[in-house]
C-alpha positions as CSV (number, residue, x, y, z in Angstrom):
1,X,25.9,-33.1,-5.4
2,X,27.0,-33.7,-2.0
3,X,28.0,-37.6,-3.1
4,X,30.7,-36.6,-5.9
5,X,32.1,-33.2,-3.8
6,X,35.5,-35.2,-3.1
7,X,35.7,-35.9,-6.7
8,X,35.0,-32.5,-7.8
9,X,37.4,-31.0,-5.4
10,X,40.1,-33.6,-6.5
11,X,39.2,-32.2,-10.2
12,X,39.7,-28.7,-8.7
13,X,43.5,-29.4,-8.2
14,X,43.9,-30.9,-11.3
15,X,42.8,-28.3,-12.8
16,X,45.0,-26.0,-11.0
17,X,48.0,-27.9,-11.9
18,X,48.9,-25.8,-14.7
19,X,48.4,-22.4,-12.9
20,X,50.3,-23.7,-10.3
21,X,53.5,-24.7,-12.5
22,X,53.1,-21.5,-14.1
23,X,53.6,-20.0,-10.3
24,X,56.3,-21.8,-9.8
25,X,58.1,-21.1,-13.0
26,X,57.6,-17.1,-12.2
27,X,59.1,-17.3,-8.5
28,X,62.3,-19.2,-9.8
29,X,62.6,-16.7,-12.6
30,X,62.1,-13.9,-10.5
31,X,64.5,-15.4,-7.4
32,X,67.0,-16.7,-9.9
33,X,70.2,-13.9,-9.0
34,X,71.5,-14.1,-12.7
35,X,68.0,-12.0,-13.5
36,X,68.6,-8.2,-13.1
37,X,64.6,-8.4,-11.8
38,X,65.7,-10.3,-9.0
39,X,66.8,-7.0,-7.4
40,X,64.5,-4.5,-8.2
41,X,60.8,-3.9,-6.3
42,X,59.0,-5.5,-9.3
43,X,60.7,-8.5,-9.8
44,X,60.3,-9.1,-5.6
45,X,56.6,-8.5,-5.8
46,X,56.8,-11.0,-8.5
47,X,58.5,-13.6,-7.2
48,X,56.1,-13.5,-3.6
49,X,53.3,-13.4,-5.2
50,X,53.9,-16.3,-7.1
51,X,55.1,-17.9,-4.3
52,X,52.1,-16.9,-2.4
53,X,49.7,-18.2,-5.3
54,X,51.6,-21.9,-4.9
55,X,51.8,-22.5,-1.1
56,X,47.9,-21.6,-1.0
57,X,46.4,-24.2,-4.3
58,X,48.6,-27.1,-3.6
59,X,48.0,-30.1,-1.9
60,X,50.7,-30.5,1.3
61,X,51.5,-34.2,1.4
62,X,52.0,-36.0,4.8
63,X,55.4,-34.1,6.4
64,X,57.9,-36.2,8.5
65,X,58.6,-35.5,11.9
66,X,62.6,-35.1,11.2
67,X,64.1,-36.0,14.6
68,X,67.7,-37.0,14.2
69,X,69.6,-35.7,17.0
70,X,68.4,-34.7,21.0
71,X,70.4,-33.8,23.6
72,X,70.2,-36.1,27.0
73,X,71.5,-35.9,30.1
74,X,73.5,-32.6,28.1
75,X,74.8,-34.8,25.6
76,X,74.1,-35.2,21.9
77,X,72.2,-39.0,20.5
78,X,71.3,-40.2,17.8
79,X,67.4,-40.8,16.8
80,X,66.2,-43.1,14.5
81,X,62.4,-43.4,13.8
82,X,61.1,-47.2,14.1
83,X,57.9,-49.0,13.5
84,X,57.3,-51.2,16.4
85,X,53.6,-51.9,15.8
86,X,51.4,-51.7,13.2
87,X,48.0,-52.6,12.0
88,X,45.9,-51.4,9.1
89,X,44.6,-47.6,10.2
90,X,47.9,-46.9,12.5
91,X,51.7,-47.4,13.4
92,X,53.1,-47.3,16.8
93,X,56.6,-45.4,15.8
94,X,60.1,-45.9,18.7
95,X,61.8,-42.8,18.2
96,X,65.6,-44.8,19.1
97,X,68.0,-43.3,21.1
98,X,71.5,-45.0,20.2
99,X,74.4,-44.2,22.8
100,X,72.2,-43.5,25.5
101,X,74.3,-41.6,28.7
102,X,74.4,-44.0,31.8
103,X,72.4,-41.6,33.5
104,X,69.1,-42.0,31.2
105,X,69.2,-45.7,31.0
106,X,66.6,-46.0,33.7
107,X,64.4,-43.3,31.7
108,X,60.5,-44.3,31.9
109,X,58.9,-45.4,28.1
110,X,55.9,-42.7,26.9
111,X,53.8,-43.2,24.6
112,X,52.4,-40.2,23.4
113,X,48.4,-40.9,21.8
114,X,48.3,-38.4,18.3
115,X,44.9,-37.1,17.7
116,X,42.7,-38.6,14.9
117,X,41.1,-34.9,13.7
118,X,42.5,-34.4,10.3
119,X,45.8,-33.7,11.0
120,X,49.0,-36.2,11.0
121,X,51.5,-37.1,14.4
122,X,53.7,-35.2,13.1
123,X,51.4,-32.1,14.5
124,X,53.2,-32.8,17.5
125,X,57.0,-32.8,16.8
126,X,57.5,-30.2,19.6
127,X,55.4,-33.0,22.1
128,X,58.2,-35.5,20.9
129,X,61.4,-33.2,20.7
130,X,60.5,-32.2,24.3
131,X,60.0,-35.8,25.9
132,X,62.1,-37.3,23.7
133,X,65.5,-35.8,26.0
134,X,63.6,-37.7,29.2
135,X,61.7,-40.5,28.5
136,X,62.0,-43.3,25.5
137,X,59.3,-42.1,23.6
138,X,56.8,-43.9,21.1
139,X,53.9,-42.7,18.9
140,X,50.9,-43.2,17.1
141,X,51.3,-42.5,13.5
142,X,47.6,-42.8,12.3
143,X,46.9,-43.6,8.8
144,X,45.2,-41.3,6.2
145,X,41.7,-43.1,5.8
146,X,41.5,-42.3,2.1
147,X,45.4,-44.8,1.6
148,X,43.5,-48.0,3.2
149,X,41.8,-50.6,1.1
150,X,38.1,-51.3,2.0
151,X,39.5,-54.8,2.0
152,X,40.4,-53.8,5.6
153,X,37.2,-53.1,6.6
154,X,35.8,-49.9,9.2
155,X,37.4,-48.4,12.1
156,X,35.1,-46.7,14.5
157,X,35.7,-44.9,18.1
158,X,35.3,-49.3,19.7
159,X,38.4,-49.9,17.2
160,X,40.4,-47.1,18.6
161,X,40.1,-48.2,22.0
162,X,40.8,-51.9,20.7
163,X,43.4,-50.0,19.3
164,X,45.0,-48.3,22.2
165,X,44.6,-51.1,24.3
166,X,46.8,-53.3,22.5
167,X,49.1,-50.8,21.9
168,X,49.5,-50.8,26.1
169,X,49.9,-54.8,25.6
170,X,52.5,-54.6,23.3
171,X,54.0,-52.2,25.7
172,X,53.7,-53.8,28.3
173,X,54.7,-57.6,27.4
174,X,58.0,-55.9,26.2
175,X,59.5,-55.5,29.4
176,X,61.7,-52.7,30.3
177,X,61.1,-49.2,32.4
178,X,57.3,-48.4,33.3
179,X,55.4,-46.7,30.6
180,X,53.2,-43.7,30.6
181,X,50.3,-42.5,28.5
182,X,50.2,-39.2,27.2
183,X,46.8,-38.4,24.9
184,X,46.9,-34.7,23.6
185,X,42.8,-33.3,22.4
186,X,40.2,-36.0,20.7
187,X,42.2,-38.6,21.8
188,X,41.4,-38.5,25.7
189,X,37.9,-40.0,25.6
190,X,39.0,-43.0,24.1
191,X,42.4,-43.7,26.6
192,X,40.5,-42.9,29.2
193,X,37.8,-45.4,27.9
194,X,40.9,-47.9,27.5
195,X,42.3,-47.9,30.4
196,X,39.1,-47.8,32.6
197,X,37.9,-51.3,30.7
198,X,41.4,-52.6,31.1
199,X,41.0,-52.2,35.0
200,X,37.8,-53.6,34.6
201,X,39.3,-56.8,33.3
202,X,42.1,-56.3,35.9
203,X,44.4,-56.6,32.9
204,X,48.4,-56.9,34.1
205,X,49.2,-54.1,31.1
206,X,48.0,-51.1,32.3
207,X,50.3,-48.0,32.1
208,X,51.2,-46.7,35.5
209,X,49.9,-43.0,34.1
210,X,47.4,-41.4,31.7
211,X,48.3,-37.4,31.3
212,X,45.1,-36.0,29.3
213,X,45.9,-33.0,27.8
214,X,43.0,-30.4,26.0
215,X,40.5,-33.5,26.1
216,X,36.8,-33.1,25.4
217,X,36.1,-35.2,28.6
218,X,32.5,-33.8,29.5
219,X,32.1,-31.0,26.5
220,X,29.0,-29.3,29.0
221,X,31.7,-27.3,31.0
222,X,32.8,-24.0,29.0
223,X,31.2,-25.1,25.6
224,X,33.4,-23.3,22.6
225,X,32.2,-22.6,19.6
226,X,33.1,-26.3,18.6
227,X,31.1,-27.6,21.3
228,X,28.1,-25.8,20.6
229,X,27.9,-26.4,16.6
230,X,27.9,-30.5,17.2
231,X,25.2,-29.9,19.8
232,X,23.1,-28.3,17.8
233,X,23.7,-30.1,14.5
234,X,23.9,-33.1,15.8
235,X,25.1,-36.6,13.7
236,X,23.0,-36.4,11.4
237,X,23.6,-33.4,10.0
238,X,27.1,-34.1,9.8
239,X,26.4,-37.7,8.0
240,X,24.3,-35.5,5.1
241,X,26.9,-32.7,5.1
242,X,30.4,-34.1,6.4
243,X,30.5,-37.3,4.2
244,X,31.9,-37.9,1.3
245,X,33.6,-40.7,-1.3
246,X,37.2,-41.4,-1.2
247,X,37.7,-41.0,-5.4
248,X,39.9,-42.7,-8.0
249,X,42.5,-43.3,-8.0
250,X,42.8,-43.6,-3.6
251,X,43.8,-46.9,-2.3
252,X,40.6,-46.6,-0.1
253,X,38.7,-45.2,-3.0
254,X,34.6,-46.0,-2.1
255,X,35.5,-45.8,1.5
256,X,33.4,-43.3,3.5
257,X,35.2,-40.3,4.8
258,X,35.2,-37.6,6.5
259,X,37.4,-35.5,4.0
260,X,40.9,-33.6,6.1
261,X,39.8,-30.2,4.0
262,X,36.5,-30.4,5.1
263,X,38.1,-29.6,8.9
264,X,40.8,-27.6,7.5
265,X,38.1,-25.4,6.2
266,X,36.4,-25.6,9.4
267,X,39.8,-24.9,11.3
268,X,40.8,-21.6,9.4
269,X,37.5,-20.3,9.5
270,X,37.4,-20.2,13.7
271,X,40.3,-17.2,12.9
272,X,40.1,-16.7,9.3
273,X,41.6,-13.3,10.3
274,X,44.5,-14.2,11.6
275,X,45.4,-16.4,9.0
276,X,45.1,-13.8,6.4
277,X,47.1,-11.5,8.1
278,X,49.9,-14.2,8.5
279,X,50.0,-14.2,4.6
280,X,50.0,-10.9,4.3
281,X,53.2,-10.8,6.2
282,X,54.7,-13.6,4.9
283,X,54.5,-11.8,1.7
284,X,56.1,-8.6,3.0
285,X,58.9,-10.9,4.6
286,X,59.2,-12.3,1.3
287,X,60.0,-8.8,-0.7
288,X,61.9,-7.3,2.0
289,X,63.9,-10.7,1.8
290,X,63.2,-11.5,5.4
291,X,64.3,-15.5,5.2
292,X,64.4,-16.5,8.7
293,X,60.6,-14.5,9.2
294,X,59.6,-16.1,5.9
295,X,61.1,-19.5,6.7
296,X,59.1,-19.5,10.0
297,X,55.4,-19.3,8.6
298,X,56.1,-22.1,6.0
299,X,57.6,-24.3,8.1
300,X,54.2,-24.1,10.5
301,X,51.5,-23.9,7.0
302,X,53.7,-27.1,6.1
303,X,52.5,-28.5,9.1
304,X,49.2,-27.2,9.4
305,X,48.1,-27.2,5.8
306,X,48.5,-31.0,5.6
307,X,45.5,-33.0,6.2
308,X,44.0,-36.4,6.3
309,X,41.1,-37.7,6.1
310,X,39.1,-40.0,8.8
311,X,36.7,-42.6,8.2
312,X,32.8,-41.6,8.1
313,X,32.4,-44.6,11.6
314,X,34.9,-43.3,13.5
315,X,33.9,-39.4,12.8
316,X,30.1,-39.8,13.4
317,X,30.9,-42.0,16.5
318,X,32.9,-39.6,18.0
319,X,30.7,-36.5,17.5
320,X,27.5,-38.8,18.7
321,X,29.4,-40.1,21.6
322,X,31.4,-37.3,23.0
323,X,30.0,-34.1,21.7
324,X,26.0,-34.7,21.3
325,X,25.2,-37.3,24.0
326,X,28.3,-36.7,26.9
327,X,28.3,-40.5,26.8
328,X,31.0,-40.5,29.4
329,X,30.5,-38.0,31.8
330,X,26.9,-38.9,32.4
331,X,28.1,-42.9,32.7
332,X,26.5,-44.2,29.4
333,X,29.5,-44.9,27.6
334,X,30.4,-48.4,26.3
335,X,32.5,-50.5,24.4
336,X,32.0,-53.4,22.2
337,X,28.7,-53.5,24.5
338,X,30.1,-52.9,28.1
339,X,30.1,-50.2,30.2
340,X,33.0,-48.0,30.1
341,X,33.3,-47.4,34.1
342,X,36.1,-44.5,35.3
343,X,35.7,-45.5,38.7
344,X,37.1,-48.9,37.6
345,X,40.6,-47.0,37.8
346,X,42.4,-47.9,40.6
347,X,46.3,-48.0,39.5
348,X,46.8,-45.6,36.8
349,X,48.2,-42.3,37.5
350,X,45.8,-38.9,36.4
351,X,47.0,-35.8,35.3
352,X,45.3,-33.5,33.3
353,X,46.5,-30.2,31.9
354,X,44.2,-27.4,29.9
355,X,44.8,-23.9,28.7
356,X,43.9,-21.0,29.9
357,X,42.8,-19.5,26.4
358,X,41.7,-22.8,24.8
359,X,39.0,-21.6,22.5
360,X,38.5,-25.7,21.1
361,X,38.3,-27.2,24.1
362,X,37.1,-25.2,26.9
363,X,38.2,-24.7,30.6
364,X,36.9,-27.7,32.7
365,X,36.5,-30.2,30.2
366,X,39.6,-32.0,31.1
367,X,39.6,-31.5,34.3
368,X,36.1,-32.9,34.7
369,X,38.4,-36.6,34.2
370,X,39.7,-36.0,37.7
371,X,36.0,-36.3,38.9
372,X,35.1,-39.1,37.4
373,X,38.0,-41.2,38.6
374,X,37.0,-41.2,42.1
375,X,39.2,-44.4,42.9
376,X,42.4,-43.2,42.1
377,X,44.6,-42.1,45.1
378,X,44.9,-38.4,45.7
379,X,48.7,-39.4,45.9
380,X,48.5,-40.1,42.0
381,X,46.5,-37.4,40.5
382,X,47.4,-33.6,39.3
383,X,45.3,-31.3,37.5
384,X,47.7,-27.8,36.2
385,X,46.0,-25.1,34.1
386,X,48.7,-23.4,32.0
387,X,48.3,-19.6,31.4
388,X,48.5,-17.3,28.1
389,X,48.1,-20.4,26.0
390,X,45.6,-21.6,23.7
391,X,44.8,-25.4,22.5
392,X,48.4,-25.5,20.9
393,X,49.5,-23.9,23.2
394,X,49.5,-27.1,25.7
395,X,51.6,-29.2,23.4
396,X,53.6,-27.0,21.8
397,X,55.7,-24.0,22.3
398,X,57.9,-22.2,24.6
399,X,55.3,-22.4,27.6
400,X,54.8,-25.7,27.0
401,X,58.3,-26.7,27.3
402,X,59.5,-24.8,29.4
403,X,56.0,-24.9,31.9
404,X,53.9,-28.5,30.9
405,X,57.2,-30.9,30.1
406,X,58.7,-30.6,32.9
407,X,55.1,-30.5,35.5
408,X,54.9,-34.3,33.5
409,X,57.9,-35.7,33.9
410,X,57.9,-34.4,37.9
411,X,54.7,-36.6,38.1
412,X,55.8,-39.7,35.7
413,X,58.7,-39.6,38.8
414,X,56.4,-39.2,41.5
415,X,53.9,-42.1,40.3
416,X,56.6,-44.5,39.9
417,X,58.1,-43.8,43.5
418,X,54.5,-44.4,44.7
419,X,54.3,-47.8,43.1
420,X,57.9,-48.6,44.4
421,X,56.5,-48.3,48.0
């Protein structure tokens, strides 16, 4: 049963294609202001219900991150979104800033490192539109594991690092201002990995900083609920329950995956509460004709409802690695068959940021980074706990913007002055 469960959920939609046409139908009629229903309690009950019924049985496709415009230096630019890099499970996108003010010409290069949990980049527009009005800002645009041939072959946790690494190469061989790091959740075990074998191989590419933010760095402080579950499991569990077949008609249909509604699932579940109730007063918006409420909770289900899925290597890998066997906090972490050394780290700036209320990745995790990289000067390190926020909470949002941006570009400026001595 478990081997064709992709392919009887993909069956499930199909199915649901009709009903959900129907739905669709029945909110235009109902919305449609040549309809004397439009106006009356009946016809609005209608009309959100239907809506309702849609938004929750479709299938939310991968949404774009829709930066055109930012304002540096207190002046309007235009962005354009470029790929720069690209190989077969990832892009590297340049978000462009044409008519740059003199005064941000010197502005440092970031490169902000997406998680790979079942969720796209674009998770982390706010990350972007924030950094994007002080630094020249690129990102990993990771591909949906399910849209890549097996022709390509696996990806696991050693091809993300490979990954990384080159991405800091490419960086790094195109000239220009210094460039910073910037990995948000999952994706700070395998740039810290990165950039500790790099300064192993006294590669000339390193970034001058790494800014880890919400990173499961030793999972043994504060375990949440998260924590505690892959513990207990353990990989195996998750290869006989978590895995599944990408199904016809996929461009990486036979590839092994670990499905983006299988962690969706898991996701709404930790506060299936509150996600109920944030229907229930979406559909009230909707009747009392509350746009700008209503036009707020799709715009964040758009996002949050669109999934993707990883492959079964890089998945199990990661669980193994960082979540059942604390590979590197207790120094048994390698890559492609060597030792994955923090202490290595000599020139690369640490700062590591968590949140107070981070029920995903608890308090200590991150910080447990600063710890490990005993050899970095105390000149180049920061560790800032953020409070009233959550995991989102340290990437996106009005704290964040108005709290974390600006604590990371004051230490992007005082890294690079350090090196400049």
């Amino acid at each position: 049963m478990n081997r064709y469960a992709y392919h009887f959920f993909e069956l499930a939609q199909l199915a649901m294609a009709p009903s959900r046409a129907l739905s669709d139908v029945t909110r235009l009629t109902f919305k449609n202001p040549v309809n004397p229903l439009t106006y009356t309690a009946v016809g609005r009950n209608l009309a959100a219900s239907a809506e309702l019924f849609e938004r929750l049985t479709r299938r939310y496709g991968k949404p774009a991150f829709g930066i055109e415009t930012a304002f540096v230096e207190g002046q309007g630019i235009e962005i354009e979104e470029e790929v720069v890099w690209q190989r077969p499970f990832c892009h590297m996108l340049h978000f462009k800033r044409h008519f740059l003010p003199p005064e941000a010409v010197g502005q440092p290069r970031l490169l902000i490192v997406a998680p790979m949990s079942g969720h796209y980049a674009t998770l982390l527009r706010g990350t972007v539109e924030a950094f994007v009005q002080t630094h020249d800002v690129y990102i990993t645009d990771w591909i949906d594991a399910r849209q890549v041939p097996m022709s390509f072959g696996p990806f696991d946790l050693d091809d993300f690092i490979d990954y990384v690494k080159a991405m800091c190469e490419h960086l790094s061989e195109a000239g220009g201002q210094p460039f910073h790091l910037l990995a948000v959740c999952q994706p700070s075990v395998p740039v810290l990995a990165a950039v500790a074998r790099m300064e192993a191989e006294n590669s000339p590419h390193v970034p001058a900083s790494m800014t880890l933010k919400g990173g499961p760095i030793d999972t043994r402080r504060s375990p949440t609920a998260v924590n505690k579950l892959a513990e207990k499991r353990g990989p195996n569990w998750f290869r006989k329950n978590c895995i599944h077949t990408a199904p016809f008609p996929f461009p990486g249909m036979g590839r092994q995956v670990y499905p983006g509604f299988l962690q969706l699932s898991g996701f709404m579940a930790m506060n299936l509460d509150r996600h109920v109730n944030a229907h229930l007063e979406m559909f009230n918006h909707l009747v009392e004709n509350d746009g700008d409420s209503a036009e707020k909770h799709r715009d964040f289900y758009d996002e949050y409802l669109a999934v993707m899925d990883l492959t079964a290597e890089f998945y199990l890998q990661t669980v193994d690695t960082v979540f059942v066997h604390h590979a590197l906090p207790k120094g048994e972490m390698k890559h492609r068959g060597h030792p994955v050394d923090p202490t290595a780290i000599r020139r690369v700036g640490l700062m590591t940021v968590e949140g107070e209320k981070d029920d995903i990745t608890g308090l200590g995790q991150t910080e447990a980074a600063q710890e490990l990289c005993i050899n970095i000067p105390q000149e180049l390190r920061l560790h800032y706990v953020q409070s009233d926020v959550g995991h989102y909470g340290v990437f996106n949002g009005s704290r964040f913007r108005k709290e974390i941006a600006p604590r990371v570009c004051d230490f992007h400026a005082r890294v690079e002055a350090f090196r400049d001595d």
